[in-house]
C-alpha positions as CSV (number, residue, x, y, z in Angstrom):
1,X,-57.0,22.2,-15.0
2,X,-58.0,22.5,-11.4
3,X,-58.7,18.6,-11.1
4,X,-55.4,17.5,-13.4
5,X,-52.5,16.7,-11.4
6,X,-49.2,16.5,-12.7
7,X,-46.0,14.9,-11.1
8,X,-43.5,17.1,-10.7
9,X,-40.8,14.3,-11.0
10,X,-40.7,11.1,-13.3
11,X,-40.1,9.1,-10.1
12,X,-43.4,9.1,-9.1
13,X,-45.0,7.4,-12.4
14,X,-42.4,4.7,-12.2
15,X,-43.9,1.4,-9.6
16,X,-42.0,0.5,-6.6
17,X,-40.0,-2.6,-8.1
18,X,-38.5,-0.7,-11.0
19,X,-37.2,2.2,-8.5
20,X,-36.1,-1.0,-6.8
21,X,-34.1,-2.2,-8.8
22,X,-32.4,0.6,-10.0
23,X,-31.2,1.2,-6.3
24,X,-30.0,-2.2,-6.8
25,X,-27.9,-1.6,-9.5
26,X,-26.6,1.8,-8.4
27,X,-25.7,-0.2,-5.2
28,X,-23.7,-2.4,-7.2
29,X,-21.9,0.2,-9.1
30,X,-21.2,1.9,-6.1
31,X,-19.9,-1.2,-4.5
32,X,-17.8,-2.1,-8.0
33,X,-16.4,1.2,-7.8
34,X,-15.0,1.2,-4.1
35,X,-13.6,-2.3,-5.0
36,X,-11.7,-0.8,-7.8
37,X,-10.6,2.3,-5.6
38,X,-9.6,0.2,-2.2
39,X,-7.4,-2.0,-5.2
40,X,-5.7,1.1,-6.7
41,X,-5.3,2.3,-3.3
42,X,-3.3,-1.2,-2.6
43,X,-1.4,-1.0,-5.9
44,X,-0.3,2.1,-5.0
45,X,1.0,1.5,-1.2
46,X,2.7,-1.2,-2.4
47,X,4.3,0.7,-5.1
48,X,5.1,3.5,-2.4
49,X,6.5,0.6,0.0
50,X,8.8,-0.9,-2.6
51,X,10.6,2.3,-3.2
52,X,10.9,3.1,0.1
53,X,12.4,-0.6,0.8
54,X,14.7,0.5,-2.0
55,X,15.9,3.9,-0.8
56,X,16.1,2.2,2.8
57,X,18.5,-0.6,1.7
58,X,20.9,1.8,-0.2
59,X,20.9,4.0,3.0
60,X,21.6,1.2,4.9
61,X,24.4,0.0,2.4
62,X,25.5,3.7,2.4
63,X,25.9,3.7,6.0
64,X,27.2,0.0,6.1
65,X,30.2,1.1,4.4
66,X,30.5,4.8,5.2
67,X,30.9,3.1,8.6
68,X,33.2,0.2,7.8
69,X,35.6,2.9,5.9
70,X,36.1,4.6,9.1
71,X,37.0,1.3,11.4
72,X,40.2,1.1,9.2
């Protein structure tokens, strides 16, 4: 028992190009999933943006006549 040594961790029984390459492909992942979060992130602004245009033109519409009822 004294002379057996036994990796604590599967990592170290797996050679350098297969760690490698998993690192590769978690990179990607990684990179796929900011990509899809930076997108939603877009979709969303511009969700947020065309409601605010929205609300802004009916203010200004609001105020527009609100200000053209008092002139008469």
């Amino acid at each position: 028992m004294a002379g057996k040594i036994e990796a604590k961790h599967d990592i170290f029984s797996k050679p350098l190009p297969e760690l490698l390459d998993e690192l590769d492909k978690a990179a990607a992942d990684a990179r796929k999933a900011a990509d899809e979060a930076r997108a939603a992130g877009e979709r969303a602004a511009n969700d947020v943006m065309k409601k605010l245009r929205k609300l802004f033109m009916a203010m200004a519409k609001d105020i527009t006549e609100e200000l053209g009822d008092n002139k008469k």
